[in-house]
C-alpha positions in Angstrom: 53.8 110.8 91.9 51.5 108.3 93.6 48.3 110.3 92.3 47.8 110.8 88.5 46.6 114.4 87.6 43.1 113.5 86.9 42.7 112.0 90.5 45.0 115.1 92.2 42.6 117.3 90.8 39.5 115.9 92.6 41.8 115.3 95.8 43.3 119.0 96.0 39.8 120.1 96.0 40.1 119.6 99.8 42.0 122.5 101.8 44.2 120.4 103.7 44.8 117.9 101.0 45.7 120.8 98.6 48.3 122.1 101.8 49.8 118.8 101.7 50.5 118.6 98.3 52.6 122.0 98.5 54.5 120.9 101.2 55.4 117.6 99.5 56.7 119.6 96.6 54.1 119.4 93.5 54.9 123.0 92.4 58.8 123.0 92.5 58.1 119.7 90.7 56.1 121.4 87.9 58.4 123.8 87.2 60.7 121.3 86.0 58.7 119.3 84.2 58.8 119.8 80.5 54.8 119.9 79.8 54.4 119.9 76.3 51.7 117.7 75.7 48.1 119.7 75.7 46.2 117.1 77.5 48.8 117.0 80.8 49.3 120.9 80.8 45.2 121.4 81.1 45.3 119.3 84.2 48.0 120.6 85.9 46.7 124.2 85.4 43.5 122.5 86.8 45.4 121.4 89.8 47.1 124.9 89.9 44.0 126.4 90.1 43.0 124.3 93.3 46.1 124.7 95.0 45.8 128.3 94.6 42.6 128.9 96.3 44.2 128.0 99.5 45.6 131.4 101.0 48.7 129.5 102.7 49.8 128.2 99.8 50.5 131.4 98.2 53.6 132.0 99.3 54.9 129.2 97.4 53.8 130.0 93.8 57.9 131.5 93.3 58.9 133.7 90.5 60.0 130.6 88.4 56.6 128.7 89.1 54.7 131.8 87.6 56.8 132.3 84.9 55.7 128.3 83.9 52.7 129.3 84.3 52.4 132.7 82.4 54.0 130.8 79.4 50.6 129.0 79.2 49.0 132.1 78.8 49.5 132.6 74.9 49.3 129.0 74.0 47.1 128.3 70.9 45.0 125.8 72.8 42.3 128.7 74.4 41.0 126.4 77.1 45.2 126.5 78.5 45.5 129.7 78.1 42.4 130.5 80.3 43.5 128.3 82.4 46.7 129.9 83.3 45.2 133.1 83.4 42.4 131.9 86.1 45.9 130.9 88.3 47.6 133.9 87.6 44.8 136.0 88.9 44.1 133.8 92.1 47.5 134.6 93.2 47.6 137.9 92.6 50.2 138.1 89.5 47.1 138.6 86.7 46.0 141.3 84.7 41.9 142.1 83.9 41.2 141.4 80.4 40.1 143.9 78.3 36.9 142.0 76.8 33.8 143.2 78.9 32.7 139.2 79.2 32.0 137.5 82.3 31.4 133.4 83.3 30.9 131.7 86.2 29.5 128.6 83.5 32.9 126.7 83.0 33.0 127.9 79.2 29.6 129.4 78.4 30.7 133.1 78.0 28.8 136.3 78.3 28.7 140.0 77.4 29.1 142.4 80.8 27.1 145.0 80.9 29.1 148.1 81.7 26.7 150.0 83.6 26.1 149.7 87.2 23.7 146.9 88.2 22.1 146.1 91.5 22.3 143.0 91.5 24.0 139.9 90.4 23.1 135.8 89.7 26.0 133.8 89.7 25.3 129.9 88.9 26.3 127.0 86.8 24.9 126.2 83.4 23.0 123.0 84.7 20.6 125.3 86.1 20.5 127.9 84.1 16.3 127.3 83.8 15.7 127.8 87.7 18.1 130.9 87.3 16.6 132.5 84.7 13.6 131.8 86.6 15.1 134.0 89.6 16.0 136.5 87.2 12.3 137.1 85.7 11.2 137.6 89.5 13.3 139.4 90.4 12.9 141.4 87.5 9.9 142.0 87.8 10.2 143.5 91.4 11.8 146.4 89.8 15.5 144.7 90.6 18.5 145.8 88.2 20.0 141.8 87.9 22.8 140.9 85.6 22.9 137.6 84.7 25.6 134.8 82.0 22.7 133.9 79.3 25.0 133.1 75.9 27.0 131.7 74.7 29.9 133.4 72.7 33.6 133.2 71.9 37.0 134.6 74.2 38.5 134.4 77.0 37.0 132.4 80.0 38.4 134.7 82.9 37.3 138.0 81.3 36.1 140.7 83.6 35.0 138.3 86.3 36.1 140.8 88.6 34.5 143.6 87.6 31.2 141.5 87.2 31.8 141.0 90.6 33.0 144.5 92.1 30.6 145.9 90.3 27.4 144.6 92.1 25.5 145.7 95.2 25.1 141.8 96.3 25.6 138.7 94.5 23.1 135.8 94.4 24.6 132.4 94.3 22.6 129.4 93.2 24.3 126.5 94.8 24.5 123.1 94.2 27.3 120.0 93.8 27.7 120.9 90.0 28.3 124.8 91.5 30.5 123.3 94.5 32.9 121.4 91.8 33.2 124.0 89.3 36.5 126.3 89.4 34.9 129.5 87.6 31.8 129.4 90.1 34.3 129.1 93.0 36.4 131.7 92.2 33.3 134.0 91.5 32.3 133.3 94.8 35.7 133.1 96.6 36.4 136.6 95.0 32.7 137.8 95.8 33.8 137.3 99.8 36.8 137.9 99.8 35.6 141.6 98.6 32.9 141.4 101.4 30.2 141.6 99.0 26.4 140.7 100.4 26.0 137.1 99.1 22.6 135.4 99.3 22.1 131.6 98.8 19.6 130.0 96.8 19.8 126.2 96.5 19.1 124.7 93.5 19.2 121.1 94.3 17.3 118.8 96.3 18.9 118.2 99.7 22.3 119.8 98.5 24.2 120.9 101.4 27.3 122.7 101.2 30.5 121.5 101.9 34.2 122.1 101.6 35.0 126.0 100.1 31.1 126.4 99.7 30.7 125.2 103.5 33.1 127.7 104.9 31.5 130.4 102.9 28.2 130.0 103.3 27.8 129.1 107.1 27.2 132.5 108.6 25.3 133.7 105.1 21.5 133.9 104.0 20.1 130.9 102.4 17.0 129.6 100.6 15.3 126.5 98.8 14.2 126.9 95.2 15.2 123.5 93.6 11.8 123.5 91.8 9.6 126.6 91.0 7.4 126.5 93.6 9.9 127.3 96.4 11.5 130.3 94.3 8.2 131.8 93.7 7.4 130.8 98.0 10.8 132.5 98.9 11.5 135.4 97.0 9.9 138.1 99.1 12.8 137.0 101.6 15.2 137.1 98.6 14.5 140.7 98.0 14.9 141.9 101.6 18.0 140.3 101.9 19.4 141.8 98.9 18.2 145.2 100.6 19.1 144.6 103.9 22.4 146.7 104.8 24.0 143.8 106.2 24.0 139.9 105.9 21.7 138.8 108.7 22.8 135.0 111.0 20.3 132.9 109.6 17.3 131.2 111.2 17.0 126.5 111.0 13.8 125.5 111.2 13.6 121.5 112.6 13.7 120.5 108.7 16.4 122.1 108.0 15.4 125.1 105.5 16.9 128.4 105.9 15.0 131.7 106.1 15.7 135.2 107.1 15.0 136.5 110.4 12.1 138.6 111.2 
């Protein structure tokens, strides 16, 4: 292989690259190999997990590629056996756990709450402070918001789904960090594929999306709130978007910020 599995996970992260590496074979490869070694069978699930987010390669994860997989599934290392269940559930062959957790914060895990919320923050843990932030004011609106605040023990996939199919609309807080983590991205991936109302609140100076993220938020809602003062400036158009009936095209100013239309 000319890549090692380190640098094939950054380069699947692109659609086509991640076609390409179907077609030359990676997964009938794989299900050869004899991975026994902890280290290489984390970053081959993590490749896995990319090459499974493109829909046209799904057709190519074969009975004896998800049987290598599911074997991963009860190994004693947790972080593998996440792993493989995160792959298993992007292609359709997994089961919803039976914790009530949910994560979108690559390992920071979280108690569901089983009732019906409103709302829903999805973000990664480097911003949890401008997050919580969102939460409060919304909060304070009268909003029902759920949002990942602990830390605790389990599995890593959990009831993402039902985090997800459980909410009214889901707020995303974007950023690179969001952009290159596979939880966040298969939140959000799962959030549109179930034609959720997603809103986007950038968390990051100058941070524009690209790649997955790009694709999905093009014809979505959008607003700045890297630091405090554009949260608190934006969040009446927050809250009509979340109770608008549908997602709205959004309006460029000449500087490039994003707000509702009128």
């Amino acid at each position: 292989m000319l890549f090692s599995l380190e640098a094939l996970q950054g380069f699947t992260f692109n659609r086509k690259n991640a076609l390409n590496v179907v077609k030359s074979g990676f997964l009938d490869d794989m299900q050869k190999q004899d991975l026994k070694h902890p280290a290489l069978i984390e970053k081959t699930l993590k490749v896995l997990l990319n090459l499974a987010f493109v829909e046209e390669n799904l057709e190519h994860f074969t009975d004896g590629v998800q049987e290598k997989i599911r074997s991963f599934t009860t190994h004693q290392n947790e972080e593998i056996s996440n792993l493989a269940k995160r792959v298993l559930f992007q292609i359709g062959k997994g089961n919803h756990p039976d914790e009530e957790k949910s994560t979108c914060t690559d390992g920071k895990e979280v108690e569901v709450n089983k009732a019906p919320t409103h709302v829903m923050i999805s973000y990664n843990w480097t911003h949890q402070e401008l997050a919580l932030k969102l939460r409060d004011h919304l909060s304070a609106k009268g909003q029902n918001v759920w949002i990942d605040v602990e830390k605790m023990s389990g599995d890593t996939l959990q009831r993402m789904a039902e985090a997800v199919e459980n909410r009214h609309a889901m707020i995303s807080c974007i950023s690179n960090k969001y952009f290159e983590s596979q939880p966040c991205r298969q939140e959000a991936s799962y959030a549109n594929k179930l034609k959720k109302k997603i809103i986007f609140v950038k968390v990051e100076k100058d941070y524009t999306p690209k790649g997955w993220l790009g694709i999905i938020t093009s014809s979505k809602l959008h607003y700045e709130a890297h630091i405090p003062d554009l949260l608190e400036a934006n969040i009446q158009g927050i809250l009509k978007a979340i109770d608008e009936e549908e997602n709205l095209q959004p309006n460029k100013s000449a500087d490039g910020v994003v707000t509702s239309k009128a």
